[in-house]
Backbone as a printed PyTorch tensor [residue, N CA C, xyz], in Angstrom:
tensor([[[-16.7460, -38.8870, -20.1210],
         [-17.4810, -40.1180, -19.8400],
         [-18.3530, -39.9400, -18.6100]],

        [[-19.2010, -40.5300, -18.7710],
         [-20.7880, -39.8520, -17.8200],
         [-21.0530, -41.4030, -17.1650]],

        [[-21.0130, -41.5650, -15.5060],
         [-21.2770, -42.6160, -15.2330],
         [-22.7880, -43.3880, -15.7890]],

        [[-22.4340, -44.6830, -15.6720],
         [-23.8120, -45.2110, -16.5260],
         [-24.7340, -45.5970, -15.0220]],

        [[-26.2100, -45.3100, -15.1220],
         [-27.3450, -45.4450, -14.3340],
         [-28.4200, -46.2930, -14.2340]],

        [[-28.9890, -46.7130, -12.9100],
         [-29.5370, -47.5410, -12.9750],
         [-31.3060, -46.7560, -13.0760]],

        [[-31.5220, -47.2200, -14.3650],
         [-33.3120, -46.2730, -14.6600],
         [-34.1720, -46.5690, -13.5580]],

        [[-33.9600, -47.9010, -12.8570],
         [-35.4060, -48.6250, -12.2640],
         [-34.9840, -47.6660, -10.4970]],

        [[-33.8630, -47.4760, -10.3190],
         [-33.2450, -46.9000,  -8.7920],
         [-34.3440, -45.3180,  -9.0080]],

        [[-34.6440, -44.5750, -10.4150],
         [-35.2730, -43.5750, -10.0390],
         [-36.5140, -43.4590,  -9.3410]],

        [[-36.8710, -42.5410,  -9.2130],
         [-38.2440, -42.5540,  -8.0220],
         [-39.0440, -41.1010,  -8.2360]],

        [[-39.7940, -41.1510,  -9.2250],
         [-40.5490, -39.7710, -10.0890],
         [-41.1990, -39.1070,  -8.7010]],

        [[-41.5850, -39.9080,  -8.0440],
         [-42.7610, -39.6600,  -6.7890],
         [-41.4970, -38.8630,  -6.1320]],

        [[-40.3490, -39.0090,  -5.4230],
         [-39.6580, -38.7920,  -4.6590],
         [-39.1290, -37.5190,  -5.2530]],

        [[-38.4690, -37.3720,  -6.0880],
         [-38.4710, -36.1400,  -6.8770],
         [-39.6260, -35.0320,  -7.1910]],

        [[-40.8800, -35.6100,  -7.5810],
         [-41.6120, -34.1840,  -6.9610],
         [-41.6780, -33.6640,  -5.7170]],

        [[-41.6380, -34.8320,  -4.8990],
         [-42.1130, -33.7850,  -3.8800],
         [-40.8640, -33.3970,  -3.0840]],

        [[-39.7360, -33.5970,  -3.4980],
         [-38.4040, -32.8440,  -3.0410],
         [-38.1360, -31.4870,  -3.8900]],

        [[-38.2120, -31.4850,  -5.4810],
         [-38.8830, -30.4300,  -6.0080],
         [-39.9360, -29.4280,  -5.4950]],

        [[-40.9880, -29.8270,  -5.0430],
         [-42.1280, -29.2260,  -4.0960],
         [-41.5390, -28.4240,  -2.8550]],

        [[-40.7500, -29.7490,  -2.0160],
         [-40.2810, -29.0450,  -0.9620],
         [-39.2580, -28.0180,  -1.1410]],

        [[-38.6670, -27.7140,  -2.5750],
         [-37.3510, -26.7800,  -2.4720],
         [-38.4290, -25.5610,  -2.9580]],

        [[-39.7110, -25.9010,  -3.4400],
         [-40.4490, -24.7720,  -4.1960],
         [-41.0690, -23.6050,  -2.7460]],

        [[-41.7070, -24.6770,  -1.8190],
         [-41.7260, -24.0610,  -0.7810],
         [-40.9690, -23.5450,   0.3930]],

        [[-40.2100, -23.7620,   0.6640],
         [-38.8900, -23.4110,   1.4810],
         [-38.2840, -22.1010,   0.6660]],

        [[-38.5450, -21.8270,  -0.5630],
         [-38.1740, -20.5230,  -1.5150],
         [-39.4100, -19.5300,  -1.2430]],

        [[-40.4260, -20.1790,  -1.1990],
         [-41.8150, -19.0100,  -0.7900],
         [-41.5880, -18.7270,   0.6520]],

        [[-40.9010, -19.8170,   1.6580],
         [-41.2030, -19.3240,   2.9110],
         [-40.0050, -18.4040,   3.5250]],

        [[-38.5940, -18.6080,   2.4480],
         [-37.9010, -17.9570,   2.4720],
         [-38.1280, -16.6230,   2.3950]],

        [[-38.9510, -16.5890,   1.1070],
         [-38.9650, -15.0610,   0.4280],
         [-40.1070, -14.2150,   1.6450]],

        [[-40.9180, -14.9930,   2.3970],
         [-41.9390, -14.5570,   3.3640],
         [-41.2630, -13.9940,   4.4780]],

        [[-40.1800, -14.5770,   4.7520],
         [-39.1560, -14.0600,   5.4350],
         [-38.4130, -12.6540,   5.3130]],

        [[-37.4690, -12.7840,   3.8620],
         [-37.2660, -11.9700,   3.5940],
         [-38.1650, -10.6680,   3.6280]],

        [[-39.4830, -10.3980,   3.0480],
         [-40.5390,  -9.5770,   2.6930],
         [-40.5110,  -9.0460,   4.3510]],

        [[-40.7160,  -9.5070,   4.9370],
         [-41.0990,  -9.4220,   6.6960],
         [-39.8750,  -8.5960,   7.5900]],

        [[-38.5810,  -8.9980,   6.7530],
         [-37.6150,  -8.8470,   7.3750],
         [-37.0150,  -9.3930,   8.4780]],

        [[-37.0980, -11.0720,   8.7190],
         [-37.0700, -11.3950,   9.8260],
         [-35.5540, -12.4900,   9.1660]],

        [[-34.6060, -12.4660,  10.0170],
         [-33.7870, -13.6170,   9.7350],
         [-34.1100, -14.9310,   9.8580]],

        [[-33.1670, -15.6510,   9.4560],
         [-33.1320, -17.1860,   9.0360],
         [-32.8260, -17.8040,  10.5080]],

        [[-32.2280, -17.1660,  11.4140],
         [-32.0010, -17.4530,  12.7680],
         [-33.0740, -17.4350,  13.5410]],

        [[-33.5820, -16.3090,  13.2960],
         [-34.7950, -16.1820,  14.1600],
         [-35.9510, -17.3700,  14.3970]],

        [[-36.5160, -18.5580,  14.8620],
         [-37.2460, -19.5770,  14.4300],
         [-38.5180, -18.8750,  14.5550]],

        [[-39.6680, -18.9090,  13.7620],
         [-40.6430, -18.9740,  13.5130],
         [-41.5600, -19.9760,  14.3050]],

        [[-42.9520, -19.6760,  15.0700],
         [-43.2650, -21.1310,  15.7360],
         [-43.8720, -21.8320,  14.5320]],

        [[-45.1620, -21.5190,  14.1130],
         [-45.9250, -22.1090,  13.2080],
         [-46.0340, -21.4720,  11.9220]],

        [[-46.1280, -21.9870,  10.7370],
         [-47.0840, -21.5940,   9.5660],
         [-48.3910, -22.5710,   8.9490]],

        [[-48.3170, -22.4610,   7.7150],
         [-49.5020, -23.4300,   7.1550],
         [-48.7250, -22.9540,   5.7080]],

        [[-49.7350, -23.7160,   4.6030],
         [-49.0230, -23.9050,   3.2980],
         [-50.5040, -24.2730,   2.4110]],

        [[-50.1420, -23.9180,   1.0750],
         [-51.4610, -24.3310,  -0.0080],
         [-50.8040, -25.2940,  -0.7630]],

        [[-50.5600, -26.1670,  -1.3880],
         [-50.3580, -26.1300,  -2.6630],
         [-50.5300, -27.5470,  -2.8270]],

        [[-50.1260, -27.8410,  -4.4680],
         [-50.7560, -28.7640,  -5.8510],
         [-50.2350, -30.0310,  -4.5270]],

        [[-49.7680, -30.4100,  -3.7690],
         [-49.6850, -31.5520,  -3.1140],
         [-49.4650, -31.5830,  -1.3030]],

        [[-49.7460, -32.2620,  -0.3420],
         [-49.2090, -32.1190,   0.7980],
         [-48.1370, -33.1130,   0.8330]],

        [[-46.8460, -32.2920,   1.2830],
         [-46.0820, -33.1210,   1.4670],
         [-45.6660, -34.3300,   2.9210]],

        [[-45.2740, -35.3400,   2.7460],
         [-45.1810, -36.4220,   3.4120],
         [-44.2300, -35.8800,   4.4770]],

        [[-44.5850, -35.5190,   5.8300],
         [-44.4100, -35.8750,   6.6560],
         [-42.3280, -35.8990,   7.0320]],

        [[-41.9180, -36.4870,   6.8380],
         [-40.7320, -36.7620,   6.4180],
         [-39.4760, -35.5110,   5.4000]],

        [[-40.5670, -35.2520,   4.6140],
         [-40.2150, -34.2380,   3.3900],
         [-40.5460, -32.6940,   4.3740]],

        [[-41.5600, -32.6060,   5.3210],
         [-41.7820, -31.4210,   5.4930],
         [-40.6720, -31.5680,   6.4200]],

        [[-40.3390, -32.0790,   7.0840],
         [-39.2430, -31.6680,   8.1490],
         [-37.9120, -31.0620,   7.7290]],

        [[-37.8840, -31.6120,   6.1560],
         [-36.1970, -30.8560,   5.7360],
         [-36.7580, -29.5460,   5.5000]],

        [[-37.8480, -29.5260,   4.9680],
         [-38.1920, -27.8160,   4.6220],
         [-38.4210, -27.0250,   5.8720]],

        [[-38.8320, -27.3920,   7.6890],
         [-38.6600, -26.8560,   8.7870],
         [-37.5660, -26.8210,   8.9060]],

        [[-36.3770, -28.0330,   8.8680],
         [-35.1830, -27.6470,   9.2160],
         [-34.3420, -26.4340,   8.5530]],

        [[-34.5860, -26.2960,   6.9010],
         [-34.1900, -25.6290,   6.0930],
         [-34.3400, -23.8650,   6.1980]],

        [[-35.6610, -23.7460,   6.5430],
         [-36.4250, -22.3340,   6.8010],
         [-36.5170, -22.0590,   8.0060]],

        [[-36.0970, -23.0090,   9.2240],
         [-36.0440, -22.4590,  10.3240],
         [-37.7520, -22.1810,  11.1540]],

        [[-38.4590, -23.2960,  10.8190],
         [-39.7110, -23.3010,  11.3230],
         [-40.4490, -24.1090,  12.4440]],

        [[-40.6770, -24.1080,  13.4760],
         [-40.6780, -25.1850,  14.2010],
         [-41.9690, -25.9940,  13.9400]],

        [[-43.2520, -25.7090,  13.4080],
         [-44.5810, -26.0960,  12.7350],
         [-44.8370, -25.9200,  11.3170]],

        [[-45.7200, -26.8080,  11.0000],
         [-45.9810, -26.2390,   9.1760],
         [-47.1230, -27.4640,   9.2710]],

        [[-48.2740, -26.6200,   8.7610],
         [-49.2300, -27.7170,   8.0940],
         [-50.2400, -27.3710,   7.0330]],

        [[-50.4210, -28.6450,   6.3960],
         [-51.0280, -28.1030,   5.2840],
         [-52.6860, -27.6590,   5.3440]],

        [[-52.8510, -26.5650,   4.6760],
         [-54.4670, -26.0490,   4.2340],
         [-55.1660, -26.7460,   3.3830]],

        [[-55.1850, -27.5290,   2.3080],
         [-55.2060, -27.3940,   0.9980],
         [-54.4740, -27.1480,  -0.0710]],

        [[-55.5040, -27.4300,  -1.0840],
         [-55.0590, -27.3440,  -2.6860],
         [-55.0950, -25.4750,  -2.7740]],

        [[-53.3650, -25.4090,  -3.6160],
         [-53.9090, -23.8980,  -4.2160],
         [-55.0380, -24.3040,  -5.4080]],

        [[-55.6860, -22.5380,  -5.8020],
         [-55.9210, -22.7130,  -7.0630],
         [-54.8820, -22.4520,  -8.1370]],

        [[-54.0480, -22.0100,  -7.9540],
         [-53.0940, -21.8270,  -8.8840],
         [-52.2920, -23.4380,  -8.7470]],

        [[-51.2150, -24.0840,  -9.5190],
         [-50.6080, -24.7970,  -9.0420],
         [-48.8680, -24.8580,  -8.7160]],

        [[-49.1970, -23.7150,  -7.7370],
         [-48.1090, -23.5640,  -6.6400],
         [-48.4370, -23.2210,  -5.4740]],

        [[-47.1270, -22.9000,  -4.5120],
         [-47.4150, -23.1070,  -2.9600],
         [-47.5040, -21.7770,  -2.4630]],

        [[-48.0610, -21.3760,  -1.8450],
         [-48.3960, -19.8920,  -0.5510],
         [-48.5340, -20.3350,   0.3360]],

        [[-47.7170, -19.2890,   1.1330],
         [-47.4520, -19.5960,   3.0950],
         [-48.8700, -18.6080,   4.1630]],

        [[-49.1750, -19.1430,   4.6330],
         [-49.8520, -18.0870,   5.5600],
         [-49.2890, -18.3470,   6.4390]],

        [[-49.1940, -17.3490,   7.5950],
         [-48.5120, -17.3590,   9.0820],
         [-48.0980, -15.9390,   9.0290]],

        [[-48.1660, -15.4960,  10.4410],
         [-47.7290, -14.8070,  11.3920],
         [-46.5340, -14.3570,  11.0410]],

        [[-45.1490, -13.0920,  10.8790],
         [-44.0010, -13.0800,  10.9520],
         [-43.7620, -12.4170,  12.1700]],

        [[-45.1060, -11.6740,  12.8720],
         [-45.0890, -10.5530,  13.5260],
         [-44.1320, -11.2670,  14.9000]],

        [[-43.8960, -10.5520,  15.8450],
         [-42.6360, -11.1120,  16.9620],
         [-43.1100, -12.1320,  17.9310]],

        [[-44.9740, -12.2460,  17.9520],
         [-45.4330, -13.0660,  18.7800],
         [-45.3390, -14.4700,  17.7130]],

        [[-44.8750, -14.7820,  16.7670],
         [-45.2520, -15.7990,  16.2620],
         [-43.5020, -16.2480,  16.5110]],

        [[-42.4570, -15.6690,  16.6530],
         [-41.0720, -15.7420,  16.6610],
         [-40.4090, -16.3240,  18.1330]],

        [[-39.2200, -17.1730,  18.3990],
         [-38.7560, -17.4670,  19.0120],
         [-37.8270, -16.3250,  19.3980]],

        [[-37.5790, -15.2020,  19.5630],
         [-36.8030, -14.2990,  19.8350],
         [-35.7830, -15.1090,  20.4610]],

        [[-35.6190, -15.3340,  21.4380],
         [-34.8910, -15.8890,  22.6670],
         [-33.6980, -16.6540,  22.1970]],

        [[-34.5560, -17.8590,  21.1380],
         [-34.2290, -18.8700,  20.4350],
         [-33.0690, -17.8550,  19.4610]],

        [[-33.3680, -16.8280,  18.9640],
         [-32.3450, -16.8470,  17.8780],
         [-31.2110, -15.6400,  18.2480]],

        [[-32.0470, -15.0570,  19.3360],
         [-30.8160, -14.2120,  20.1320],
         [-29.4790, -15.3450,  20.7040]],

        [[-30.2640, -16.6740,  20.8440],
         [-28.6480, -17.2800,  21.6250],
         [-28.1580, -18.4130,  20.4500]],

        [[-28.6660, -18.3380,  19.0500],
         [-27.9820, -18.8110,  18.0820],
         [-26.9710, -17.4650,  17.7070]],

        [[-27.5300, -16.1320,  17.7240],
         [-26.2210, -15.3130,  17.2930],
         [-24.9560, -15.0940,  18.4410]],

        [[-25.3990, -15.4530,  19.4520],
         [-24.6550, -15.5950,  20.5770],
         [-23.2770, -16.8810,  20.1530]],

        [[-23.8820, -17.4720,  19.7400],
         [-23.3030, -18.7490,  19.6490],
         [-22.6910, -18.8200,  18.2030]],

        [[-22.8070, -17.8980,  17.2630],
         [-22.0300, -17.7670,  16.2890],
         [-21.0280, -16.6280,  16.1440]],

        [[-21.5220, -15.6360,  17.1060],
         [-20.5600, -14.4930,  17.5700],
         [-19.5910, -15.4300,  18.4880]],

        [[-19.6030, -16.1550,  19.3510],
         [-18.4980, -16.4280,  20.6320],
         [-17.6850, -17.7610,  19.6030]],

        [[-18.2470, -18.5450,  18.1760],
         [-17.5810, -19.3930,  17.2560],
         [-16.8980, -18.5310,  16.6260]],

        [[-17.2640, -17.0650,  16.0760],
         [-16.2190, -16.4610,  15.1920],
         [-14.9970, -16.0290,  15.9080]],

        [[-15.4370, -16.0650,  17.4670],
         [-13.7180, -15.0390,  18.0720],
         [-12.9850, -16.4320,  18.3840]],

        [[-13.5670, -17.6040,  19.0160],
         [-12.8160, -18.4210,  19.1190],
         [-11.8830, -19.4150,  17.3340]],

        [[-12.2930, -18.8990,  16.4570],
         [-11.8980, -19.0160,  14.9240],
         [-10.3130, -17.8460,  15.2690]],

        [[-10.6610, -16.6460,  15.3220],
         [ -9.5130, -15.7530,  15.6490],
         [ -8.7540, -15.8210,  16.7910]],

        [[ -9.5120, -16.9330,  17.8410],
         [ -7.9630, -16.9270,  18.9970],
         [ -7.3810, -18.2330,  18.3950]],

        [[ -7.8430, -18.7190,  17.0300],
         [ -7.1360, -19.9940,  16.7360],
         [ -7.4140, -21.1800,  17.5170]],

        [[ -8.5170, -21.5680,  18.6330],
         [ -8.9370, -22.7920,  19.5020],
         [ -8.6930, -23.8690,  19.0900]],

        [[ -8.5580, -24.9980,  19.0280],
         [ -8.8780, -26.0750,  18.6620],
         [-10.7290, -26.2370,  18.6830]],

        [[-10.5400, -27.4520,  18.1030],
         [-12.4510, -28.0630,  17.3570],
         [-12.8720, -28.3590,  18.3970]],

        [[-11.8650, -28.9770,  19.7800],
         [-12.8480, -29.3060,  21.1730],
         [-12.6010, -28.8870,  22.3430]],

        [[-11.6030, -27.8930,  22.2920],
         [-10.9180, -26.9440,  23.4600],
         [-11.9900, -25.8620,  23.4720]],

        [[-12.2770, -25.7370,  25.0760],
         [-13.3770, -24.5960,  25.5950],
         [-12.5000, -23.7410,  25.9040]],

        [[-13.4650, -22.8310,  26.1040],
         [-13.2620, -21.1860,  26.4940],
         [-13.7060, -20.5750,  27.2130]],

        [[-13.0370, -19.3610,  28.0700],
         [-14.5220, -18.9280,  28.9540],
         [-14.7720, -17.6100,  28.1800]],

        [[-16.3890, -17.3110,  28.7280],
         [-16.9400, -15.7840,  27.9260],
         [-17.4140, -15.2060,  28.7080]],

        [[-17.2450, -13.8490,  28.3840],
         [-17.9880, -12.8600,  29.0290],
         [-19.0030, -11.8790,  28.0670]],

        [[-20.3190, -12.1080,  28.3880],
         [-21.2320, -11.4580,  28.2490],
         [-22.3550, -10.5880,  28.6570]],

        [[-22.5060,  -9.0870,  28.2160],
         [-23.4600,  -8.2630,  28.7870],
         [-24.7620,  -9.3100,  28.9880]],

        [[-25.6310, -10.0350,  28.4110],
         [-26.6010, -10.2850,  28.5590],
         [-26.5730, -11.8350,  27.5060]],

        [[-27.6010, -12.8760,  28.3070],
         [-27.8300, -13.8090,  27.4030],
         [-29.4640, -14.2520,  28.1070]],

        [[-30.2920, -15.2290,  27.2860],
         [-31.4060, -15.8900,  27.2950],
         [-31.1320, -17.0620,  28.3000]],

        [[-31.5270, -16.4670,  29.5290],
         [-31.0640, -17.7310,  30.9840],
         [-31.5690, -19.1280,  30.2560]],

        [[-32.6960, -19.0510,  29.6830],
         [-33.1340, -20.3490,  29.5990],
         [-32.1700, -20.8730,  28.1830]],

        [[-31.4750, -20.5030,  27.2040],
         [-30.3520, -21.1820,  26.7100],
         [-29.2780, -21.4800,  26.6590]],

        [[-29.1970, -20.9920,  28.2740],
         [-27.1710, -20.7620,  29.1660],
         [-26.8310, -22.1150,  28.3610]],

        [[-27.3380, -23.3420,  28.7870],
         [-26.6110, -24.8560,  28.5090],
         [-26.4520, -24.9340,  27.2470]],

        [[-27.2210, -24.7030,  26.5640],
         [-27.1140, -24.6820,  25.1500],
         [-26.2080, -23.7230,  24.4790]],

        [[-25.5540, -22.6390,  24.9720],
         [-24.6610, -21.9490,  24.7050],
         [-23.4960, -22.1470,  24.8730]],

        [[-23.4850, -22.7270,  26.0750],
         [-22.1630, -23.3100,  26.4440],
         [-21.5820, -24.4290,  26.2300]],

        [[-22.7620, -25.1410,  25.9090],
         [-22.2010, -26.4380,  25.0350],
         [-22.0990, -26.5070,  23.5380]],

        [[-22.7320, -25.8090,  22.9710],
         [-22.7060, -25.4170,  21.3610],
         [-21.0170, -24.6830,  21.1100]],

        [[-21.2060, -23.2650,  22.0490],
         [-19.8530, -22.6600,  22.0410],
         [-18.5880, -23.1290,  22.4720]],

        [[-18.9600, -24.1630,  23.2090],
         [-17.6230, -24.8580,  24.2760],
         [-17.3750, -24.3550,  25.4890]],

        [[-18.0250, -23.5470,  25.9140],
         [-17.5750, -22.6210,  27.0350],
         [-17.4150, -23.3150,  28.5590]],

        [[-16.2740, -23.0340,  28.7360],
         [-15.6690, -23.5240,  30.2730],
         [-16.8010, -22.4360,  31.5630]],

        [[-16.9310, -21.3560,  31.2080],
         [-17.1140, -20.2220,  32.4710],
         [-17.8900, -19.3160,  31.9940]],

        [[-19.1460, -18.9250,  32.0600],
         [-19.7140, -17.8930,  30.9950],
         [-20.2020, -16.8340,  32.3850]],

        [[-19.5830, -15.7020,  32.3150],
         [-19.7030, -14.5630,  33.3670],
         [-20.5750, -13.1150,  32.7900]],

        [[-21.0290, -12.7870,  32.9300],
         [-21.9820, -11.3270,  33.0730],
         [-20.7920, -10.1940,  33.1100]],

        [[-21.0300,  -9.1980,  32.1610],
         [-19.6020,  -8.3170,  32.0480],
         [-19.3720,  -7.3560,  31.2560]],

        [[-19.5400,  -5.7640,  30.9460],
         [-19.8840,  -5.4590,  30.4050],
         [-19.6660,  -5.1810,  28.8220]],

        [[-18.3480,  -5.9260,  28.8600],
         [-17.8280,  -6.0890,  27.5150],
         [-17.5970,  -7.5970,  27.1450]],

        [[-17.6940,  -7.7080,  26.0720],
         [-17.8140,  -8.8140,  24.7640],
         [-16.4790,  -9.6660,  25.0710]],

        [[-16.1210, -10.9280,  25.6300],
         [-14.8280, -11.3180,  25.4910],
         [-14.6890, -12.9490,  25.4590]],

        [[-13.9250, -12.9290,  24.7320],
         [-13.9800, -14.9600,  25.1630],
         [-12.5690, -14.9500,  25.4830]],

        [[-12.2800, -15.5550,  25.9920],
         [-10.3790, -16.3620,  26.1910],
         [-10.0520, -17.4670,  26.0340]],

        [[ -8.9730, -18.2390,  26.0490],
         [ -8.3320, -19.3730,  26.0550],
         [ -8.5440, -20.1160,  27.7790]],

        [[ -8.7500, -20.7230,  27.5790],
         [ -8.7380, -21.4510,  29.4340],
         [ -6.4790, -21.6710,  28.8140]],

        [[ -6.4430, -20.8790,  30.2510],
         [ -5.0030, -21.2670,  30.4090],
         [ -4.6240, -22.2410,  31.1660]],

        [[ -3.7110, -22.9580,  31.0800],
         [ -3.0630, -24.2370,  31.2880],
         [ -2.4920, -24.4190,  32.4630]]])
């Protein structure tokens, strides 16, 4: 038994261009991929072609999705689908930005293996981090004490 639906709640308009947006977020993916650049890494800007510009609203899940901090539209393709132009090269990249997201998913996986709790901090020690995302590391990661050191370590704050 298949719940029963309300026809008039659909929204054809809203569905293309969420369709649209999953069509492009797959090209800007694959632009990625081709480039070799991770999904971490943020991208500053691109641009986009295709059969519609999307609203404003809609492009932001496809920045949030692909990891882009800009996107705007060119135009109509001639074909009717979407192509990315932009930059992958390292000046167009947040380096910084995605060096202290792996930071911050490396110091979540050891605190997973010391068993932490969801809001108990930790302190870390790290060879090197992006000064300008210390706060953001330490509050993403939880970190009580983050020290310079030449080996990789997080701990438990003891009691």
């Amino acid at each position: 038994d298949w719940p029963e639906f309300n026809e008039k709640l659909i929204d054809n308009k809203l569905e293309k261009e969420m369709s649209s947006a999953m069509e492009l977020a797959s090209v800007i993916h694959a632009l990625r991929k081709q480039a070799g650049v991770k999904v971490r890494i943020p991208l500053k800007k691109l641009s986009y072609k295709g059969s519609i510009e999307l609203p404003k609203d809609i492009e932001k899940i496809v920045l949030d999705e692909v990891n882009v901090y800009s996107i705007s539209y060119e135009g109509k393709n001639e074909q009717d689908n979407y192509s990315v132009i932009g930059d992958t090269t390292e000046k167009n990249q947040d380096i910084k930005a995605g060096e202290a997201r792996d930071i911050i998913r490396k110091i979540q996986g050891e605190r997973k293996l010391l068993g932490t709790k969801l809001n108990e901090k930790v302190n870390a020690v790290l060879e090197s981090w992006p000064v300008e995302f210390e706060e953001e590391i330490k509050k993403k990661a939880l970190i009580n004490n983050l020290e310079k050191g030449k080996e990789f370590k997080v701990t438990k704050i003891q009691s």
